[in-house]
N, C-alpha and C positions, 0 to 999 in steps of 0.2 A: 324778545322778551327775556327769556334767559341771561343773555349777555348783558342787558342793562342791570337784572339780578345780582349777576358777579361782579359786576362794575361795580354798585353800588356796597358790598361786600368788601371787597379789597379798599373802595374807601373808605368805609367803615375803620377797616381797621388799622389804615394811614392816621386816621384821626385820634384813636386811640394811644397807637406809636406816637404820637406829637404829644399829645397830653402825658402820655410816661416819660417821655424824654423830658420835657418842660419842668414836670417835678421833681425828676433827677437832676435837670440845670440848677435850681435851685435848692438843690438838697433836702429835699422833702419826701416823707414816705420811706417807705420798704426800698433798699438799698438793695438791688435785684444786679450781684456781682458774685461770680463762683469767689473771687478773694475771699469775700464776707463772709458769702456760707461758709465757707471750709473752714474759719478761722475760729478757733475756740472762743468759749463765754468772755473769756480775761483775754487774748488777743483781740478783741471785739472793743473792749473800751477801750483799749491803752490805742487803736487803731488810726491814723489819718485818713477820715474817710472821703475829703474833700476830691482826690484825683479818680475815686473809684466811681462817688457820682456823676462827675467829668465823663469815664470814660464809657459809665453806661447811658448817659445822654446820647453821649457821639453815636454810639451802636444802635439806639432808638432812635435817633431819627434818620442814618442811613437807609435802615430797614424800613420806615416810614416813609422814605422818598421811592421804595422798592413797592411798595403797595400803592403809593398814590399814582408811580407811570406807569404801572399795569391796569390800574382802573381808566386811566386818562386812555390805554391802548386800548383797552376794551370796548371803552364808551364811544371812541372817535376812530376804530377800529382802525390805529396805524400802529402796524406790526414795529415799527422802526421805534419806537418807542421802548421796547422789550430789551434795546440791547443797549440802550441808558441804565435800563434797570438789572441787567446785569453786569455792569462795570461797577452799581454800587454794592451788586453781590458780591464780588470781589474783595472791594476795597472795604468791605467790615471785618474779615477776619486777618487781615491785613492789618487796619488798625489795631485791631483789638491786640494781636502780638505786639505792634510795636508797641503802644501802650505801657500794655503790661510791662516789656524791659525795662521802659521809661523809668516808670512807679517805682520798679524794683531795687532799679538803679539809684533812683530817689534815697530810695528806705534805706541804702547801704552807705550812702555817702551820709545819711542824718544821724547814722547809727556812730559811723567813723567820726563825726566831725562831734557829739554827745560822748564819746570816748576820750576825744582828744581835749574837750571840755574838762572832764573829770581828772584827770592828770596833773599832779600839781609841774 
């Protein structure tokens, strides 16, 4: 009884993870990215916020497929399931670095190339 308890818990809140990711897919909502927060009022509007909800999509539904094969191991009681969901443990803070350089790398080269704009 327990165990179907937690099952039913961690699918809870795989399902929650998909509906955040989904609104972050398409750019709706609270934009739930450290970038953001930490970016002042006025770096906030001048912002390209398009690759940040990209990238916290990506992270939500990693982490979303990390509660839905832990519930699916729980429910159907196959340990081997656990170690799916730890390769997607992994590969989120993985992404989420390479990302970030991504973006950054973006923001520098839009910056260079608006510079080189402005240059008669």
């Amino acid at each position: 009884m327990a165990d179907r308890i937690v099952a039913y818990a961690l699918l809870t809140v795989s399902l929650l993870l998909i509906i955040a990711g989904s609104r972050s897919w398409m750019e709706k909502g609270f934009l739930m990215n450290n970038a953001y927060l930490y970016a002042t009022k006025a770096e906030r509007e001048t912002m390209n916020k398009k690759p940040y909800y990209r990238q916290t999509a990506v992270i939500f539904f990693l982490l979303s497929m990390v509660f839905l094969l832990l519930g699916i191991a729980v429910l159907l009681n196959a340990g081997w399931l656990t170690h799916l969901a730890a390769v997607c443990i992994l590969l989120a803070p993985v992404y989420a670095i390479i990302s970030a350089v991504g973006i950054e790398k973006q923001k520098k080269q839009a910056e260079q190339d608006s510079h080189k704009g402005a240059k008669p």
